[in-house]
N, C-alpha and C positions, 0 to 999 in steps of 0.2 A: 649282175647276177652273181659272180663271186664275193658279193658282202654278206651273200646268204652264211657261205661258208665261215667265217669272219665270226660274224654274228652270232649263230650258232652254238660255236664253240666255244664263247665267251659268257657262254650260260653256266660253261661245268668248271673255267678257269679261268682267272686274267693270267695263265701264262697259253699264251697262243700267240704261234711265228708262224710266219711265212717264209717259208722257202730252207732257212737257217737258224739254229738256237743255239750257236757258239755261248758258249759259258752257262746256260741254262744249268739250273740246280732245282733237282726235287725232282716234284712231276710236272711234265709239260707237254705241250702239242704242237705239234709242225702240220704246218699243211699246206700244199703248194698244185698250181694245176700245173697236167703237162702233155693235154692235147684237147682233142675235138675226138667224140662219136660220131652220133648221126647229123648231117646238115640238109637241111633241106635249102634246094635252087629251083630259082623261076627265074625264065628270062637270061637267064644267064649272071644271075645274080642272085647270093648267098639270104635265103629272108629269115633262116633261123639256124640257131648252131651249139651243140653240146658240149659243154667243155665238162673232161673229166680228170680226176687231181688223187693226189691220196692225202689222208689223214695219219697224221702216224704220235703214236701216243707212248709214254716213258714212263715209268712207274718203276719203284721197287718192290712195291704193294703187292705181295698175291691177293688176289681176288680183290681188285681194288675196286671199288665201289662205280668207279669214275667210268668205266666199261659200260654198264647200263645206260649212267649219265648221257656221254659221249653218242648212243644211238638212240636214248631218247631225243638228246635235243635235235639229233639228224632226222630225226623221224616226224619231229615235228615241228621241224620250219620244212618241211616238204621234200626235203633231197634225199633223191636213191643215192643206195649205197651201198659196198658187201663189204662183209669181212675176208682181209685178204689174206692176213697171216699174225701170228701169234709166235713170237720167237724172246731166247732166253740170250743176252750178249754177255758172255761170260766175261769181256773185260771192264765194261762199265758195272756189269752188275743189275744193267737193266732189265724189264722185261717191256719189249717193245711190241707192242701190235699195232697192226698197218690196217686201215678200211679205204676201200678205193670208190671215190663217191664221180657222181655226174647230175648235171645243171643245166637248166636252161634257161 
C-alpha cells in the first residue's frame, strides 16, 4: 500500500525520498509514514489498517506549478490527503509545504 505513495509522486518528480533528502538540491519531496488511523479487528486479530505519513515538498518557486501537480497525482491514484501547512524557512530559503496523506 505505501508504493501508492512512491508512485504517485514520481509522476510530478524523480526527485522523491523517503524518510531523508540529505544533500537534495533544487526541488524535492520527502515523504515518510508515521503511524496507523483507523484499524479494524475481528477475532482478535488486525484485518485492515491505515497508515498515515506526510508528504512534504521544497521549492523556491513561488507559485510553483508542482502544488497542483503534487494533488493531482494524489488525487488520482486514490489517497486522501489534506494540506497541512505551508511555511517560508528563511535559512535555506525554502518554501516548504507539508500535506498529511492516509492509505489503505
Amino acid at each position: 500500500m505505501l508504493n501508492k505513495i512512491k508512485t504517485a509522486l514520481l509522476t510530478v518528480t524523480d526527485k522523491v525520498y523517503h524518510y531523508d533528502a540529505t544533500g537534495a538540491v533544487g526541488n524535492y519531496l520527502v515523504w515518510s509514514e508515521d503511524g496507523s488511523a483507523d484499524t479494524v479487528w475481528a477475532s482478535g486479530r488486525m484485518h485492515e489498517q491505515s497508515i498515515t505519513g506526510t508528504i512534504d515538498y521544497f521549492t523556491k518557486l513561488e507559485n510553483d506549478p508542482n502544488f497542483n501537480a503534487i494533488q493531482n497525482a494524489l488525487n488520482d491514484a486514490g489517497i486522501s490527503f489534506k494540506l497541512n501547512s505551508i511555511q517560508y524557512e528563511e535559512i535555506t530559503k525554502y518554501i516548504h509545504t507539508e500535506w498529511v496523506w492516509e492509505v489503505v
